[in-house]
PANU-150805 format. One record per residue (C-alpha): residue number from 1; residue in one letter; z, y, x. Coordinates in Angstrom, 2 decimals, padded with zeros to 5 digits. Example, Ala and Ser with C-alpha at 12.3 -4.5 7.8 and 13.67 -1.06 7.14 Angstrom:
BEGIN
<r num="1" residu="A" Z="007.80" Y="-004.50" X="012.30"/>
<r num="2" residu="S" Z="007.14" Y="-001.06" X="013.67"/>
END
This chain:
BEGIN
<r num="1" residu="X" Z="110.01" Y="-014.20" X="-001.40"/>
<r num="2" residu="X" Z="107.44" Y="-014.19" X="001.33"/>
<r num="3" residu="X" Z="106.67" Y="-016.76" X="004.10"/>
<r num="4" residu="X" Z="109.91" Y="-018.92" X="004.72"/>
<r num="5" residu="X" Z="111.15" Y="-018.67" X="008.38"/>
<r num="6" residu="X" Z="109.02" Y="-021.62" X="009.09"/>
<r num="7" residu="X" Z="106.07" Y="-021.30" X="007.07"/>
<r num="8" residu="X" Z="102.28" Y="-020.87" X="007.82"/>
<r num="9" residu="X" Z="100.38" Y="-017.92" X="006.65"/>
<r num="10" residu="X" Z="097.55" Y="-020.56" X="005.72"/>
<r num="11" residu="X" Z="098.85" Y="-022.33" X="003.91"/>
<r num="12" residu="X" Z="100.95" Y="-018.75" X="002.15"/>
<r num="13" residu="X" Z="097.75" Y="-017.59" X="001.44"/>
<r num="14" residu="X" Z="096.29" Y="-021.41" X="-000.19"/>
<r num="15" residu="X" Z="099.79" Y="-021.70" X="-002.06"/>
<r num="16" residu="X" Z="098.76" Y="-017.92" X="-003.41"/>
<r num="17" residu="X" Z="095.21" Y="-018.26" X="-004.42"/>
<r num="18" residu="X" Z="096.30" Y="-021.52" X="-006.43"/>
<r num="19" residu="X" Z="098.74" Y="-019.08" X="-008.06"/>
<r num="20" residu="X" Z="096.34" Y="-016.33" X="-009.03"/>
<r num="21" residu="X" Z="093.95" Y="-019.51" X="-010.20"/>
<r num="22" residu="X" Z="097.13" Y="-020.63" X="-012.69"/>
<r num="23" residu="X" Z="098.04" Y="-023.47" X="-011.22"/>
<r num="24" residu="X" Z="101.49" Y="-024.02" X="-010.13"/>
<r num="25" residu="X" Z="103.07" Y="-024.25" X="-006.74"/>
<r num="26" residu="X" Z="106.43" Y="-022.49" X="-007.22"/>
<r num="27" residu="X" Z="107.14" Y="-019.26" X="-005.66"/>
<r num="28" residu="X" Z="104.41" Y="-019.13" X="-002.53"/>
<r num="29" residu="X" Z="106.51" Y="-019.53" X="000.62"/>
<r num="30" residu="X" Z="104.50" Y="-021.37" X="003.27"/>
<r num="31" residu="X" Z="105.47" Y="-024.59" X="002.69"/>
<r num="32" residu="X" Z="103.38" Y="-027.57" X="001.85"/>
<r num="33" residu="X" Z="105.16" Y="-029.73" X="-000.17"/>
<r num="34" residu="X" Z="105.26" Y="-031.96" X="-003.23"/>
<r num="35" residu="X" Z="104.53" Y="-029.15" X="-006.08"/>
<r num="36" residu="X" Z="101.75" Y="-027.55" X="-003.60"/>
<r num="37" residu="X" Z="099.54" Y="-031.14" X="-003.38"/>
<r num="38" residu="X" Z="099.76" Y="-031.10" X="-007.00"/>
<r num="39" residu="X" Z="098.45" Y="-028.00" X="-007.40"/>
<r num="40" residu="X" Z="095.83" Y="-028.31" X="-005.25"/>
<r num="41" residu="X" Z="094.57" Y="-032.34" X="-006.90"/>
<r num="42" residu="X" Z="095.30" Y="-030.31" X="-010.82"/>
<r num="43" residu="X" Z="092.73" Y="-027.83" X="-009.53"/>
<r num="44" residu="X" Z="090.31" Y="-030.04" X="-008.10"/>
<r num="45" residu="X" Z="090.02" Y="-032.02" X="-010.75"/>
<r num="46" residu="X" Z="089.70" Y="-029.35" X="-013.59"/>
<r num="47" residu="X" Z="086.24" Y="-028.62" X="-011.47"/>
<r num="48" residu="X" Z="084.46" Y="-032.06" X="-013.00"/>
<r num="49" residu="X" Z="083.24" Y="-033.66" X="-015.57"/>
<r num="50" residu="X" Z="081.31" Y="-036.44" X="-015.61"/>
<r num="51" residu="X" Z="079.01" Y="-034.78" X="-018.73"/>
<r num="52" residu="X" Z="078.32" Y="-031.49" X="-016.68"/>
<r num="53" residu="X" Z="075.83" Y="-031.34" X="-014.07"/>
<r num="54" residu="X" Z="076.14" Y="-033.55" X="-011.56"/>
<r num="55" residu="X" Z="079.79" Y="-034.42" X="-012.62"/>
<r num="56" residu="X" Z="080.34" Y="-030.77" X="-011.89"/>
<r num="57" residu="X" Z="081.57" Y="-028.05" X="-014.26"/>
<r num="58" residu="X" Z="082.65" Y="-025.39" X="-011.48"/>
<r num="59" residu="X" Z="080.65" Y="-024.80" X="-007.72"/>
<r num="60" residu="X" Z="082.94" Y="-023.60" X="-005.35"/>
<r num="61" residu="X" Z="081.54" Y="-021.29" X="-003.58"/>
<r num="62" residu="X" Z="078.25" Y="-021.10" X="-005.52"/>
<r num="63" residu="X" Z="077.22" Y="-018.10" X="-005.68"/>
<r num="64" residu="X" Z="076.13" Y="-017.99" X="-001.91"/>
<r num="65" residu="X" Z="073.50" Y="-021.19" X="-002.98"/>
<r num="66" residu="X" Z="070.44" Y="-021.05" X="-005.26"/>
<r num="67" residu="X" Z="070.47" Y="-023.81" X="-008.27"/>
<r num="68" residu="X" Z="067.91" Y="-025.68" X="-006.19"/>
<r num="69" residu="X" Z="070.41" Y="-025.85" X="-002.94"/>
<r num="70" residu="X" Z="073.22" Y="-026.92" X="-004.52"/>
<r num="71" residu="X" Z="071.09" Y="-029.70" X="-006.66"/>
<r num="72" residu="X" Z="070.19" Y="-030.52" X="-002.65"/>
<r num="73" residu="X" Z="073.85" Y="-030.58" X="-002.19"/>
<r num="74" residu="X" Z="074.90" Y="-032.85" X="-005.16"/>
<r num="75" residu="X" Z="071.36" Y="-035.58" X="-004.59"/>
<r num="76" residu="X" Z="072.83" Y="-035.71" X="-000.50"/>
<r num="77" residu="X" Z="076.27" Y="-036.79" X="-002.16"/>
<r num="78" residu="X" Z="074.33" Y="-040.01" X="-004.31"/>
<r num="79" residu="X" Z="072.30" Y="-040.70" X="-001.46"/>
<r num="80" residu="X" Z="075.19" Y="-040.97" X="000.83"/>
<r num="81" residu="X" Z="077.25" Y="-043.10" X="-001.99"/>
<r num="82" residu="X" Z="079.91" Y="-041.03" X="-002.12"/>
<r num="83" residu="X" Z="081.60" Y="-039.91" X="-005.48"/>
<r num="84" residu="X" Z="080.18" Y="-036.28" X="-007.26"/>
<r num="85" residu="X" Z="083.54" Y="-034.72" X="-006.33"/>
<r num="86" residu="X" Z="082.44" Y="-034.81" X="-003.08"/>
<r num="87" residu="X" Z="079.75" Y="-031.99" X="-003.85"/>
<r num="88" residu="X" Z="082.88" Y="-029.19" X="-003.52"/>
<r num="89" residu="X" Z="084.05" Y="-030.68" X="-000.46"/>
<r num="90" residu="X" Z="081.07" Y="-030.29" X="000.90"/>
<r num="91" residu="X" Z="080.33" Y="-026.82" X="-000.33"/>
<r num="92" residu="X" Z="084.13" Y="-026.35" X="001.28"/>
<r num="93" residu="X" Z="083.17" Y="-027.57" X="004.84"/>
<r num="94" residu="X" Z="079.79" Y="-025.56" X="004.74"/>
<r num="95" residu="X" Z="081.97" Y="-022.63" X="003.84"/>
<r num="96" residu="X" Z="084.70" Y="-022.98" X="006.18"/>
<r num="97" residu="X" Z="081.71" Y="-024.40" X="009.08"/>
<r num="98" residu="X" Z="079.72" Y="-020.63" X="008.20"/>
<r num="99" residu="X" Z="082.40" Y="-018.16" X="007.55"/>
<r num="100" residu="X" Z="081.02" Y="-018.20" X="004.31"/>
<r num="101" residu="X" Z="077.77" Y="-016.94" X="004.74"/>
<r num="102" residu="X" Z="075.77" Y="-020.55" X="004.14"/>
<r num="103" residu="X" Z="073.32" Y="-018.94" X="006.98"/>
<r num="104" residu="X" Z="071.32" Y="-021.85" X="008.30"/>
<r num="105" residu="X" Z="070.83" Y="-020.25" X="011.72"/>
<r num="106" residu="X" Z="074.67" Y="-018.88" X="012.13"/>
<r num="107" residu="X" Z="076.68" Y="-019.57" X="015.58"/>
<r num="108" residu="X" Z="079.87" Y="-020.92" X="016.11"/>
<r num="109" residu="X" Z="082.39" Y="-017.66" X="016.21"/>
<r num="110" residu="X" Z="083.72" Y="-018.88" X="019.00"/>
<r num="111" residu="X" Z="080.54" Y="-018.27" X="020.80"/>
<r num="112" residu="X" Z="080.00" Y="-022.11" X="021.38"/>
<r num="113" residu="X" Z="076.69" Y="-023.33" X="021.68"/>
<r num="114" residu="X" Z="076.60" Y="-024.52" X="017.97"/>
<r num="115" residu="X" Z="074.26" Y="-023.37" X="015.09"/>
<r num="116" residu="X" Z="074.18" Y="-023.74" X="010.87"/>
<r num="117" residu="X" Z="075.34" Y="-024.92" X="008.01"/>
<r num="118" residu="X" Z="077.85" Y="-027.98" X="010.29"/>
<r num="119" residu="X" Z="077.28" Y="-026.25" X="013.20"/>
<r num="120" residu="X" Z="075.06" Y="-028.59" X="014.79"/>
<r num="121" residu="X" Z="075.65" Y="-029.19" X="018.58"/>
<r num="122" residu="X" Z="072.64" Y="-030.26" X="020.90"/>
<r num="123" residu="X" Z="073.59" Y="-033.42" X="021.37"/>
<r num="124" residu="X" Z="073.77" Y="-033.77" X="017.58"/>
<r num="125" residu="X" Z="070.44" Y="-031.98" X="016.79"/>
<r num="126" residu="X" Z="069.16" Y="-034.89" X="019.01"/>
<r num="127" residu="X" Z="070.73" Y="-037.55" X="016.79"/>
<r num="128" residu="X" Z="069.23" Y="-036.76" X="014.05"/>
<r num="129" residu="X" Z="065.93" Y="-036.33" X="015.78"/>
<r num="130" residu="X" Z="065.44" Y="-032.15" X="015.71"/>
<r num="131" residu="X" Z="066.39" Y="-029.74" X="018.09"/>
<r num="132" residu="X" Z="068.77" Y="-026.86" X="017.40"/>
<r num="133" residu="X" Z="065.83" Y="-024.04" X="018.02"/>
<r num="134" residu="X" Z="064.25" Y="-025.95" X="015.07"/>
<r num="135" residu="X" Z="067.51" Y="-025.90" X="013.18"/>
<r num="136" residu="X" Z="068.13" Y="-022.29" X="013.29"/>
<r num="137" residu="X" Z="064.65" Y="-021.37" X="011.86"/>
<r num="138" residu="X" Z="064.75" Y="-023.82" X="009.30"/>
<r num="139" residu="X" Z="065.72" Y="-022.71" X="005.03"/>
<r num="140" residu="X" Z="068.85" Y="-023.76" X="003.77"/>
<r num="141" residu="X" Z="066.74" Y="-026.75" X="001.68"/>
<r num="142" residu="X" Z="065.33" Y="-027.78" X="004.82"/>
<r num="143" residu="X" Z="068.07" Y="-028.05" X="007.16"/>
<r num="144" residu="X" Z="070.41" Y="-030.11" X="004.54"/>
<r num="145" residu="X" Z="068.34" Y="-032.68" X="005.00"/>
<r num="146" residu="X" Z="069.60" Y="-033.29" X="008.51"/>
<r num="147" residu="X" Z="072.84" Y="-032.89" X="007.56"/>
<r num="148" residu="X" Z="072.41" Y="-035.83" X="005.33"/>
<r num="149" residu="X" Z="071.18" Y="-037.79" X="007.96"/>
<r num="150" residu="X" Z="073.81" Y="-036.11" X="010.15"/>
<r num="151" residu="X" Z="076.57" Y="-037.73" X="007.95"/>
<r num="152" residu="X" Z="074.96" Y="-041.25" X="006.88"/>
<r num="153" residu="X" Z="076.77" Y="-043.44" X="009.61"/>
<r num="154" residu="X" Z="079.84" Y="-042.31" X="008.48"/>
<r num="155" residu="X" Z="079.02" Y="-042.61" X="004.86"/>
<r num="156" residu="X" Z="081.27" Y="-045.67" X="004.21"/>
<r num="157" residu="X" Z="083.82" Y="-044.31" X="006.16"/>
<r num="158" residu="X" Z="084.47" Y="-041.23" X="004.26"/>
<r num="159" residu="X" Z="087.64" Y="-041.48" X="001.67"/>
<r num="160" residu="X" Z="088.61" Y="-037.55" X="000.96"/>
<r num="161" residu="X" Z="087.43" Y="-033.78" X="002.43"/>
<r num="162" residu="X" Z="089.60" Y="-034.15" X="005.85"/>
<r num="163" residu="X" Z="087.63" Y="-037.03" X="006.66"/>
<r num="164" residu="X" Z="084.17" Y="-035.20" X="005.48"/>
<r num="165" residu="X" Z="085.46" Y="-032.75" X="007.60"/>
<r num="166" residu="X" Z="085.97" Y="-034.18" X="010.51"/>
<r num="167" residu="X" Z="082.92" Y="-036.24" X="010.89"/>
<r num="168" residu="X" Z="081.62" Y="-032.27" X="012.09"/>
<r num="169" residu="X" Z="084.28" Y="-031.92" X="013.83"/>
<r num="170" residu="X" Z="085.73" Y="-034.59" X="015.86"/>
<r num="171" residu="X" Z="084.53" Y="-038.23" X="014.23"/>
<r num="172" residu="X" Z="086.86" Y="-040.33" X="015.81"/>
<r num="173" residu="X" Z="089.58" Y="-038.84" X="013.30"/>
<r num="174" residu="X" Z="088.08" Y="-040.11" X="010.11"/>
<r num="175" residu="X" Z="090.03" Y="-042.58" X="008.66"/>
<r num="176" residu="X" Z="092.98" Y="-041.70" X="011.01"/>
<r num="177" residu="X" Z="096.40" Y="-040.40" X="009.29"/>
<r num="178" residu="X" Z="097.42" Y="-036.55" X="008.67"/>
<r num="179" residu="X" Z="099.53" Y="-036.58" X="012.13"/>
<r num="180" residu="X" Z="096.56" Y="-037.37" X="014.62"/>
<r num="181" residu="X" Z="096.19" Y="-034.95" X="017.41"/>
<r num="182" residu="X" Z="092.52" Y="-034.05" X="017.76"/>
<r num="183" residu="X" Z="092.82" Y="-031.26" X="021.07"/>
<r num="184" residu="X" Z="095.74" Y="-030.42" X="023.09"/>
<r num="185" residu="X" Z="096.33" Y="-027.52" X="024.19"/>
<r num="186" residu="X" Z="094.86" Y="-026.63" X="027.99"/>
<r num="187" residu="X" Z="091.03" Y="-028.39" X="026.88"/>
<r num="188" residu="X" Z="087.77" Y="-026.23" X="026.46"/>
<r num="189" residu="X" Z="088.01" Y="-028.11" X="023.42"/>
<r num="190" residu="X" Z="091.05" Y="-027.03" X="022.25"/>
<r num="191" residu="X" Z="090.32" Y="-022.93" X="023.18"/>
<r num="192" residu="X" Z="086.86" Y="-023.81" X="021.46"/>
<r num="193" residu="X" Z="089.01" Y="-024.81" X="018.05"/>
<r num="194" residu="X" Z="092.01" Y="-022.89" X="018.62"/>
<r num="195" residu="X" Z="091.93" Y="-021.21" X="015.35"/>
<r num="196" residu="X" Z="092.70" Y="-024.23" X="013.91"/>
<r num="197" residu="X" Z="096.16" Y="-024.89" X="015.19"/>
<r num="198" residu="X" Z="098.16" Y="-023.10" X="012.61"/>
<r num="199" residu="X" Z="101.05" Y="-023.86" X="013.91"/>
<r num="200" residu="X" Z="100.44" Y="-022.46" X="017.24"/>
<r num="201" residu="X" Z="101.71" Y="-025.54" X="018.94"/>
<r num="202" residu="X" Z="099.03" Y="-026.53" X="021.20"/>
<r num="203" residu="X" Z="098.40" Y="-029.30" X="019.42"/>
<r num="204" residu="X" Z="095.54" Y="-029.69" X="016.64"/>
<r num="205" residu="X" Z="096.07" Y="-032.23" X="014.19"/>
<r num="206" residu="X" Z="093.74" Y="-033.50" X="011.17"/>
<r num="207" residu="X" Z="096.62" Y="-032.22" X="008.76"/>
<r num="208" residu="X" Z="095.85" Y="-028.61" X="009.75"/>
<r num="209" residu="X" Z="092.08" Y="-029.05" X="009.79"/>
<r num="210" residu="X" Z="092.77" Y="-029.70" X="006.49"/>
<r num="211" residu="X" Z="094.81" Y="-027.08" X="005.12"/>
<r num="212" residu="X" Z="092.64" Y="-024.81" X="006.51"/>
<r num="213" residu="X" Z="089.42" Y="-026.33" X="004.97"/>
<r num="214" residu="X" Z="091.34" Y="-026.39" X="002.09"/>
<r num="215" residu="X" Z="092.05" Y="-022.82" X="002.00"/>
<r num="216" residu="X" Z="088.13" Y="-022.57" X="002.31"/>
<r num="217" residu="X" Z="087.78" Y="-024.60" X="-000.54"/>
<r num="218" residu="X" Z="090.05" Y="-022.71" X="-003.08"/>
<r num="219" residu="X" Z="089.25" Y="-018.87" X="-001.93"/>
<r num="220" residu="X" Z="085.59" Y="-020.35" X="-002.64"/>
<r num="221" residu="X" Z="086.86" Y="-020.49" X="-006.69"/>
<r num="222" residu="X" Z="087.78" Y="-016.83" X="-007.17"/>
<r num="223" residu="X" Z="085.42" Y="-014.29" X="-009.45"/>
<r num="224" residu="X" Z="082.28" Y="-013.59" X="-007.21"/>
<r num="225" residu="X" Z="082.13" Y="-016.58" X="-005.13"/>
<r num="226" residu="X" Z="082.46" Y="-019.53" X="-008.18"/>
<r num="227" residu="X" Z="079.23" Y="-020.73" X="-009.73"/>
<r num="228" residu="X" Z="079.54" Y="-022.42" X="-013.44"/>
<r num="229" residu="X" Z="076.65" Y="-024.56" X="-014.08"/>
<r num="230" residu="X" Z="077.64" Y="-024.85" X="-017.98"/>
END
């Protein structure tokens, strides 16, 4: 069938890797829809269990983390309160934030001024009291600690990944709805983010931050990437 006329290759290519994962979206065309969000929830959730490790049977994208990062990982999601399926989102944002590397000292592909595992900013290196020369020397183990502190004032805040998400990226859209419009089109913002707008509409809305984190998030379960820690 292919992409529908109106269909997004991101979320083609989510709606496939689902597929070749067995879980059920209908014939891949593009478009999100009912069948697709189940898919995605039945796959997330065959990932825990509250008697594995940390609530967590599957890691995606594991492989690129030692046992002793990810237990980093999954202690940052109890310190922040938030529940252990949060550990995969997180993994997912890292992912998606690194290009999949997990390098501590990458920069933004964009060639923005912004460094590691969130891509830390200056002004956000200052918040949480380091500097980003610091940052981009530091060891994986070492720099998640300031993304911890990076994401305690939102930790109450946080209900599900687009939210997690966009505390990095724009925090004034957690908590707001699928349709909010982060960057518009003609903004050093927007060119600095443009590969998120899917749609290629000018406009950037937490909905497509989230498919494409999401995409992150599922090519992060096939053979090579995964991590089983039973």
């Amino acid at each position: 069938m292919g992409i529908a006329a109106n269909g997004n290759k991101t979320v083609y290519e989510t709606q496939q890797l689902l597929t070749q994962l067995g879980f059920n979206c209908g014939e891949p065309d593009g478009l999100w829809g009912k069948l697709s969000t189940a898919a995605l929830e039945a796959c997330k959730s065959s990932l825990h269990s509250p008697q594995a490790p940390y609530g967590t049977k599957l890691v995606t994208w594991g492989q690129k983390l030692t046992d002793a990062e990810i237990a980093r990982v999954a202690k940052m999601v109890t310190n922040l309160g938030l529940p252990y399926t949060c550990l995969n989102d997180f993994m997912a944002c890292m992912a998606f934030e690194t290009g999949g590397t997990f390098s501590p000292s990458i920069k933004n592909g964009a060639g923005a001024p912004y460094y590691g595992l969130i891509q830390f900013g200056k002004d956000a290196a200052t918040d949480v009291g380091t500097t980003l020369d610091a940052l981009v020397k530091m060891t994986v183990l070492q720099q998640l600690d300031y993304v911890e502190k990076f994401f305690k004032p939102y930790a109450g805040k946080i209900k599900d990944l687009s939210d997690l998400y966009l505390r990095i990226l724009l925090p004034i859209g957690v908590g707001k709805p699928a349709d909010f419009v982060l960057f518009n089109q003609g903004t050093t913002a927007y060119l600095q983010n443009k590969g998120l707008d899917i749609n290629s509409d000018g406009k950037i809305t937490k909905l497509e931050c989230t498919h494409m984190v999401n995409n992150r998030y599922v090519r992060g379960l096939l053979p090579g990437y995964v991590k089983s820690l039973v």
